[in-house]
NUGUVEX-452084 format. One line per field, with one value per residue (C-alpha): residue number from 1; chain; x, y, z. Coordinates in nm, 3 decimals, m for minus. Layout:
<volos>
resi [NUM,...]
chain [A,...]
x [X,...]
y [Y,...]
z [Z,...]
</volos>
This chain:
<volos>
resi [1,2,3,4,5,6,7,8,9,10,11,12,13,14,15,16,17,18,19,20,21,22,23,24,25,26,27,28,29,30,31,32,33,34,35,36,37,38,39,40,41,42,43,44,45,46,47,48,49,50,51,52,53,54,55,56,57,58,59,60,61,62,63,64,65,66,67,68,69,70,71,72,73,74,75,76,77,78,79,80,81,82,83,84,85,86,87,88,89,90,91,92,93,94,95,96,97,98,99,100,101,102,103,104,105,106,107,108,109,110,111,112,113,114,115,116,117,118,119,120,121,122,123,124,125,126,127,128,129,130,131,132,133,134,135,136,137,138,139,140,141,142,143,144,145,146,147,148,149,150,151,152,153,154,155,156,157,158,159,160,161,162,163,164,165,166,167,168,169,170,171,172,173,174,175,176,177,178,179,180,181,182,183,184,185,186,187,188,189,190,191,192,193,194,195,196,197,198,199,200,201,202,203,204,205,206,207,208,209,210,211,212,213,214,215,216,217,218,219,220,221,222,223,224,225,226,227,228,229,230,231,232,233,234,235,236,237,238,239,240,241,242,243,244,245,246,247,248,249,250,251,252,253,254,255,256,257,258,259,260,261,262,263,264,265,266,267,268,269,270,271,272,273,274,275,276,277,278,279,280,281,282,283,284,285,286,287,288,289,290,291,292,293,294,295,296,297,298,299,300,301,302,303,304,305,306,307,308,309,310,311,312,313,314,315,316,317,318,319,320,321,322,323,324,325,326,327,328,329,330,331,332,333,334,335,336,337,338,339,340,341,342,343,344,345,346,347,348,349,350,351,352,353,354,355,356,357,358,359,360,361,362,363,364,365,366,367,368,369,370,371,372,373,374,375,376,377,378,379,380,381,382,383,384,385,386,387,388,389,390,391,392,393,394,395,396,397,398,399,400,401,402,403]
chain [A,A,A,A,A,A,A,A,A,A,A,A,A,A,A,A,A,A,A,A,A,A,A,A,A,A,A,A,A,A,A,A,A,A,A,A,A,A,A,A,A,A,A,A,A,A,A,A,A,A,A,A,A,A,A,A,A,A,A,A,A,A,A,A,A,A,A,A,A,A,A,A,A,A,A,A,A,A,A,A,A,A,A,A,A,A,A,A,A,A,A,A,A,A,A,A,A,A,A,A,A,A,A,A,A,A,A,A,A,A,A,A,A,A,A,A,A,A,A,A,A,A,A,A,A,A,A,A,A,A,A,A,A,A,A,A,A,A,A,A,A,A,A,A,A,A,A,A,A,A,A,A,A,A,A,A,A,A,A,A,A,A,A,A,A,A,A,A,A,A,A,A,A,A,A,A,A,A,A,A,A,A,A,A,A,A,A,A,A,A,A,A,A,A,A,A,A,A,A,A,A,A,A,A,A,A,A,A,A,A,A,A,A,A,A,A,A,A,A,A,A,A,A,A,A,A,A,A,A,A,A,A,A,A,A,A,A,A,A,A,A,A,A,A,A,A,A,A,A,A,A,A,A,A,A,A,A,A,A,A,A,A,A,A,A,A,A,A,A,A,A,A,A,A,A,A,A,A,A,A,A,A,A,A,A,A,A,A,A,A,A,A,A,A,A,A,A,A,A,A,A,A,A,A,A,A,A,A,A,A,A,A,A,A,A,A,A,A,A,A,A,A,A,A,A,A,A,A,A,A,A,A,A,A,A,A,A,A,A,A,A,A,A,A,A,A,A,A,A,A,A,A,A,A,A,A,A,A,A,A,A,A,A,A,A,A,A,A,A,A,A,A,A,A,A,A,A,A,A,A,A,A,A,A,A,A,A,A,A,A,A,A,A,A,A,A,A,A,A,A,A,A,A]
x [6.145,5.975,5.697,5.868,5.643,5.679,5.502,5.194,5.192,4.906,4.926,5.023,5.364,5.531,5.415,5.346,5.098,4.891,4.886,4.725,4.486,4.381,4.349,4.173,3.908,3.831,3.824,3.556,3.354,3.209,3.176,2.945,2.724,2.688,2.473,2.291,2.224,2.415,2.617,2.988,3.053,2.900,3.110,3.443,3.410,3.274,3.548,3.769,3.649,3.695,4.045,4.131,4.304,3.976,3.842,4.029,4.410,4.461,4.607,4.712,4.627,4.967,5.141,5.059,4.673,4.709,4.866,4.658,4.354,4.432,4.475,4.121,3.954,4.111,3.996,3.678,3.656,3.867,3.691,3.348,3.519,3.644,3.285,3.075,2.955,3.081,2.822,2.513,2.683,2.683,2.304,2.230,2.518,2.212,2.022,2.329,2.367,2.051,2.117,2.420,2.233,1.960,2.193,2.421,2.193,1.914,2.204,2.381,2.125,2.019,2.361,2.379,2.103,2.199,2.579,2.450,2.151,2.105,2.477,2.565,2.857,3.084,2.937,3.309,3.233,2.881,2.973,3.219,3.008,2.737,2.966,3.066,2.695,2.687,2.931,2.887,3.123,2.990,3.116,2.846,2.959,3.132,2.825,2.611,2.852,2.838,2.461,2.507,2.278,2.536,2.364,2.047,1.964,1.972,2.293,2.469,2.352,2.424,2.744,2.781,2.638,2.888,3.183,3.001,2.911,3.205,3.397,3.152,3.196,3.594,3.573,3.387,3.676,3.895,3.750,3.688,4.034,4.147,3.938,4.034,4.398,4.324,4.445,4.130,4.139,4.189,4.480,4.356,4.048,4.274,4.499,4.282,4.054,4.366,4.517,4.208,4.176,4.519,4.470,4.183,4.311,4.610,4.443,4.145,4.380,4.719,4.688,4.514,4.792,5.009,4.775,4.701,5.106,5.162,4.901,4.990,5.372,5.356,5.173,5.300,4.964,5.169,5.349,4.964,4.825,5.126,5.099,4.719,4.837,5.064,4.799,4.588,4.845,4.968,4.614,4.559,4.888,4.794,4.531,4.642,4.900,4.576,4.466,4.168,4.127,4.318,3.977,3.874,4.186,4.165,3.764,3.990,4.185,3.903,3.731,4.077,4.119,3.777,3.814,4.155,4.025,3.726,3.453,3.537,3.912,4.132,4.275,3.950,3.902,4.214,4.168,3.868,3.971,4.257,4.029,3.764,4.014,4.233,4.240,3.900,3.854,4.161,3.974,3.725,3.910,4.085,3.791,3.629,3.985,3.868,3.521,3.548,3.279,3.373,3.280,2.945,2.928,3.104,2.884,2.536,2.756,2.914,2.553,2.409,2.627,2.625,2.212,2.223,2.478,2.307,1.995,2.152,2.332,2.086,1.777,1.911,2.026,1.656,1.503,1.747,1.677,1.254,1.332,1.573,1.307,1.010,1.154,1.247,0.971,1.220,1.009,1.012,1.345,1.552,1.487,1.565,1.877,1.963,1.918,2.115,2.449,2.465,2.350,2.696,2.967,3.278,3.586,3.553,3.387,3.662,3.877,3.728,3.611,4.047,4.147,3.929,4.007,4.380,4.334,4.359,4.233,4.340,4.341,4.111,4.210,4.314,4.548,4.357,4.346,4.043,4.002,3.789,3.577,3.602,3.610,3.280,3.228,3.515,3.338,3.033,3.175,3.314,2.919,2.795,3.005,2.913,2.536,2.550,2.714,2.520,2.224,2.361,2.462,2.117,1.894,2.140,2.132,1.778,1.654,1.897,1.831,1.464,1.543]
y [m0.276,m0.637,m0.729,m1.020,m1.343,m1.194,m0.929,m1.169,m1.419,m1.357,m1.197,m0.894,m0.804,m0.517,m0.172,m0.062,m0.261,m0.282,0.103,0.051,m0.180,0.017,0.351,0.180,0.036,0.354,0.515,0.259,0.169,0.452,0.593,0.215,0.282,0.583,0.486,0.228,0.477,0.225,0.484,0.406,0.311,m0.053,m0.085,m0.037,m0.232,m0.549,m0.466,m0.520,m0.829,m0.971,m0.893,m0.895,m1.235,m1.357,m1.353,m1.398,m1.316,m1.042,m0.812,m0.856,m0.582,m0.520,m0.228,m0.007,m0.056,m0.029,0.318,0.474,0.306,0.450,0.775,0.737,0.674,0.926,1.124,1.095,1.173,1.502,1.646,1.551,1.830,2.052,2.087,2.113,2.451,2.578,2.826,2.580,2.317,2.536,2.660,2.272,2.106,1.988,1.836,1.653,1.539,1.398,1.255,1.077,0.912,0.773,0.644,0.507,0.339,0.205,m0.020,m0.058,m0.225,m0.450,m0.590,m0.663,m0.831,m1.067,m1.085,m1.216,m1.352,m1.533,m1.614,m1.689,m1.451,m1.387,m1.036,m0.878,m1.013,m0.889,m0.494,m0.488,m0.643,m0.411,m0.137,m0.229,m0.092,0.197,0.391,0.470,0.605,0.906,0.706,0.865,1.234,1.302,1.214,1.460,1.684,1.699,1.763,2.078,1.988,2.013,2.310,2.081,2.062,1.723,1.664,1.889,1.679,1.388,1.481,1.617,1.321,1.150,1.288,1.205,0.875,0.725,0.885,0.699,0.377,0.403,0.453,0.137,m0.047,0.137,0.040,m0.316,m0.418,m0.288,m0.490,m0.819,m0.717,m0.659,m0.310,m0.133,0.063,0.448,0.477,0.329,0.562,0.890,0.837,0.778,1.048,1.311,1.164,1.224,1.600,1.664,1.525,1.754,2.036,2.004,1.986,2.229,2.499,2.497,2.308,2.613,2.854,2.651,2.688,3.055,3.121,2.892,2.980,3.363,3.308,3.056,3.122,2.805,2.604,2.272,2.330,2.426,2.097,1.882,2.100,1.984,1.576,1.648,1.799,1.521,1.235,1.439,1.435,1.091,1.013,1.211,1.047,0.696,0.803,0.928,0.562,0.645,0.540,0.736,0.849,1.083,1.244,1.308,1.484,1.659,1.854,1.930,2.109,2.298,2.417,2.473,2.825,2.812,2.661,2.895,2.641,2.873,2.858,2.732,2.497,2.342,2.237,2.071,1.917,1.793,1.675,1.438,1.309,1.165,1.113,0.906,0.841,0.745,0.508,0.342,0.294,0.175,m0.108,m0.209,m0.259,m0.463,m0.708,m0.788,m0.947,m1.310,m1.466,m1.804,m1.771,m1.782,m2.139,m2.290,m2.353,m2.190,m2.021,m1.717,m1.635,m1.691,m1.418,m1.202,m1.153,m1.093,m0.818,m0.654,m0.642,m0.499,m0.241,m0.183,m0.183,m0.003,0.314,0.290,0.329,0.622,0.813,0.746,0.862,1.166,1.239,1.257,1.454,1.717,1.720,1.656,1.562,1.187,1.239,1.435,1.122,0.902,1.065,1.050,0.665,0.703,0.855,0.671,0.360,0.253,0.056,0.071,0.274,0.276,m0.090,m0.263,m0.074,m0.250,m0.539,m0.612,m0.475,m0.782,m1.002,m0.981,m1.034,m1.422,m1.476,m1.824,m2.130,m2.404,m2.780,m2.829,m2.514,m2.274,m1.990,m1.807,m1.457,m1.169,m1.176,m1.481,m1.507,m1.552,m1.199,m1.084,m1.230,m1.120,m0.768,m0.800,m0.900,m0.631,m0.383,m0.462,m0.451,m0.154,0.046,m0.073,0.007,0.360,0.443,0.362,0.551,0.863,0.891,0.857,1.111,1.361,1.386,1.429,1.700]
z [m2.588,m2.699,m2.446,m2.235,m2.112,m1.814,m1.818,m1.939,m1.623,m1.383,m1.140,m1.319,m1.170,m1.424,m1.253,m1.610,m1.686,m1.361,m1.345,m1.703,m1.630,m1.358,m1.516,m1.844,m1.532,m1.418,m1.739,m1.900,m1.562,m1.519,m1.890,m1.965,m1.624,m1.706,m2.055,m1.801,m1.533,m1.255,m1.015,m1.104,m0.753,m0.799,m1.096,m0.973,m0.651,m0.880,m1.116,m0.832,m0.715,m1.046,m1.104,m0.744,m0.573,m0.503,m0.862,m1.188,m1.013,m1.234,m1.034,m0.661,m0.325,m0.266,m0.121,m0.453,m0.460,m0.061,m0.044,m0.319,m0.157,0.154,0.022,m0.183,0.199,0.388,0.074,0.150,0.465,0.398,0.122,0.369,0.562,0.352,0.197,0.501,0.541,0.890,0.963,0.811,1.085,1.382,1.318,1.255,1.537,1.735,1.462,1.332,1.697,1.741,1.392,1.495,1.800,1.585,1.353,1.601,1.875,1.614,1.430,1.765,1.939,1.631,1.588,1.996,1.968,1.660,1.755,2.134,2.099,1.720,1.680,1.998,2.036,2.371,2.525,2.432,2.069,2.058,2.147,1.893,1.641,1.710,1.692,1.307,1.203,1.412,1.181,0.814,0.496,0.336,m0.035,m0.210,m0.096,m0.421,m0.686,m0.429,m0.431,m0.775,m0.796,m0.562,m0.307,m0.042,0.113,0.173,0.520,0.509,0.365,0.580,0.941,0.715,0.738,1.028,1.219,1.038,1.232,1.552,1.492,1.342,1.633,1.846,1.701,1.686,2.045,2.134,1.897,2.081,2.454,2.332,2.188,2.550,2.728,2.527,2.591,2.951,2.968,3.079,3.394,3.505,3.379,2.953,2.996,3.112,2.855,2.577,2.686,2.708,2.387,2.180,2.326,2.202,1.867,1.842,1.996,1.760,1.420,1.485,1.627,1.518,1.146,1.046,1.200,0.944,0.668,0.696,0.667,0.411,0.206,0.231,0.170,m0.076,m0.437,m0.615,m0.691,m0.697,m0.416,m0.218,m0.357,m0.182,0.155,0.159,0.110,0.373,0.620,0.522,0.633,0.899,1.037,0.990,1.146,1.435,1.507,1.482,1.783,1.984,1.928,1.682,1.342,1.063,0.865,1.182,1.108,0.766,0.863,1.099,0.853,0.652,0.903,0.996,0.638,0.578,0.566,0.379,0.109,m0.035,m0.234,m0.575,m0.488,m0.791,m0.516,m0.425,m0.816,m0.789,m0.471,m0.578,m0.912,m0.833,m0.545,m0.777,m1.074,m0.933,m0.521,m0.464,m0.772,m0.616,m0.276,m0.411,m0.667,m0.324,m0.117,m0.445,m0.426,m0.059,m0.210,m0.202,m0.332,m0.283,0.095,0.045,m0.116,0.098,0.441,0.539,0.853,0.669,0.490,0.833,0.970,0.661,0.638,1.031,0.951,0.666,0.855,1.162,0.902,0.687,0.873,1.115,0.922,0.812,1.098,1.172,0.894,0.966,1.299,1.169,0.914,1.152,1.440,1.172,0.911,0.682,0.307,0.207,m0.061,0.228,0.446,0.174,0.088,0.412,0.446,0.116,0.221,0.574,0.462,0.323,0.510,0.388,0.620,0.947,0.930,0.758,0.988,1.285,1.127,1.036,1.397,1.562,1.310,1.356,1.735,1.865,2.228,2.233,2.068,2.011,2.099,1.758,1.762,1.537,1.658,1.814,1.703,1.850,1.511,1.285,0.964,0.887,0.974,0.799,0.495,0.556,0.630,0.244,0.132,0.375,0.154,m0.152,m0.074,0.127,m0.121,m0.410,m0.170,m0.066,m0.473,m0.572,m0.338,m0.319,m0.633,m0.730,m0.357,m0.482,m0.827,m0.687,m0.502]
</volos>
């Protein structure tokens, strides 16, 4: 069949030609950073921005790049799971504990500070703006992975602490969007307190019951790959209902089938293959179509914002990983690696940073509406990505190499 005019006008519409724009993007991306030694990562979220709404119009975020780009995040976070050594964890639970407090209070407290006190933010405003730097996306996960350091004591409370402190920080967004509703009392905090012990009681107990008996009645490797999707979504669903973010979910069912799903297993290669293939790269083109560049031209007010917010961010996961890297002698790469991993924001902040964003207190005397975060924030949540990442590709990469 002729190629119509149609299928030429921008944004692309025909599904055959987006899905081959995107696959030639991650095909090339990473093959031309790889020459240049720039981690891949960088790449396809700039790649993104350039073809996204925001930048040449290309291609537009719409339902497609939104599902697979959901299913690249809660990707992530699952295969974070999956991979964590169970028995490493336990011996190390306290370390990654302590790990999550450093890197939740030290970011915490900087963002308070700058949200309430250089801003000028409402107290409500200020917690939950704090609370966007408090949690981090373990994006870099898969290129470590791939270097098989994933034993590393530091990796392993990296990742650990990851669970705790993005539960943390989902919590606060939680308790916050309650309060600005009104709906906090006894009653919110029983509810989301029994809600959340269900969720977890659920996955970790009786998602593995499932697996075990599929696993040993069914042989059909397709048919294992699909069950795992569906254990993934189910999880994420799940949690959603127990009113916490969808990517705590997805770490959820990687811990349950952690011990399902052998590291040398046939079904771990493919689990693992698709993941970085396909899924993730999608995330991460999504999150680069969010990038608008534009914003940071037009008024000193969204830059304003966007350096408090990487220094909150950035600085803060610093001095966590000083902290984390004194308390346990860790050598200077293993505390750089793990400033690396937690230093980038991607999930669980533009989770919140959309949740506040979409929430109008009131309106202003001309009838624009006030939100709980602005958009100045949402912009500078975009720039706050970008850096992060590019930040967190960079230093992984290079520590873990190292070691």
């Amino acid at each position: 069949m002729a190629l119509s005019i149609q299928h030429l006008t921008f944004p692309i519409e025909d599904p055959l030609l987006k899905f081959l724009l995107e696959l030639i993007i991650i095909l090339c991306i990473p093959l031309f950073l790889n020459k240049i030694k720039v981690p891949h990562i960088l790449g396809l979220l700039i790649a993104g921005a350039l073809v996204g709404p925001n930048g040449f119009h290309i291609l537009s975020r719409d339902s497609s790049i939104v599902v697979t780009g959901t299913t690249g995040l809660l990707y992530i976070m699952f295969l974070a799971g999956l991979e964590i050594n169970m028995g490493d964890f336990k011996k190390n639970k306290w370390k990654s504990i302590t790990f999550s407090l450093y890197t939740f209070v030290a970011p915490f407290l900087l963002g308070f500070i700058g949200g309430y006190y250089v801003l000028g933010f409402s107290l409500l405003t200020s917690v939950l703006f704090a609370s966007l730097f408090s949690s981090h996306t373990l994006i870099v996960y898969p290129m470590v992975s791939s270097l098989g350091i994933t034993r590393n004591l530091a990796v392993n409370i990296t990742v650990g602490g990851t669970m705790i402190t993005d539960v943390l920080s989902l919590v606060v967004l939680a308790v916050v969007v309650g309060m600005s509703q009104g709906e906090v009392g006894p009653s919110f905090w029983a509810t989301l307190s029994v809600s959340m012990l269900l969720f977890a009681l659920i996955v970790l107990l009786v998602f593995p019951l499932i697996g075990r008996w599929f696993f040993k009645n069914v042989s059909d490797k397709i048919s294992q790959y699909i069950f795992v999707l569906v254990m993934i979504y189910m999880a994420a669903l799940l949690a959603e209902l127990a009113g916490i973010e969808s990517i705590i979910g997805a770490f959820f069912a990687g811990l349950a089938l952690n011990k399902l799903i052998p590291h040398s297993s046939s079904l771990m290669n493919r689990v693992e293959f698709v993941g970085n293939a396909i899924f993730i790269p999608f995330f991460l083109i999504s999150v680069g179509m969010l990038i608008d560049f534009s914003a940071f031209v037009k008024g000193w007010e969204t830059l304003g914002v966007a350096a408090v917010m990487l220094l909150a961010s950035i600085g803060g996961k610093y001095l966590a990983a000083i902290a984390t890297q004194k308390t346990f002698r860790f050598t200077t790469d293993e505390g750089r690696l793990i400033f690396g991993m937690s230093a980038a924001s991607a999930a669980a902040t533009l989770a919140s940073v959309m949740v506040g964003y979409n929430i109008i207190l009131s309106e202003n005397e001309s009838g624009e509406p006030v939100r709980l975060l602005n958009e100045h924030v949402l912009n500078g949540s975009i720039l706050l990505i970008l850096i992060s990442c590019t930040v967190s590709s960079f230093i992984s990469m290079a520590s873990a190499q190292r070691i």
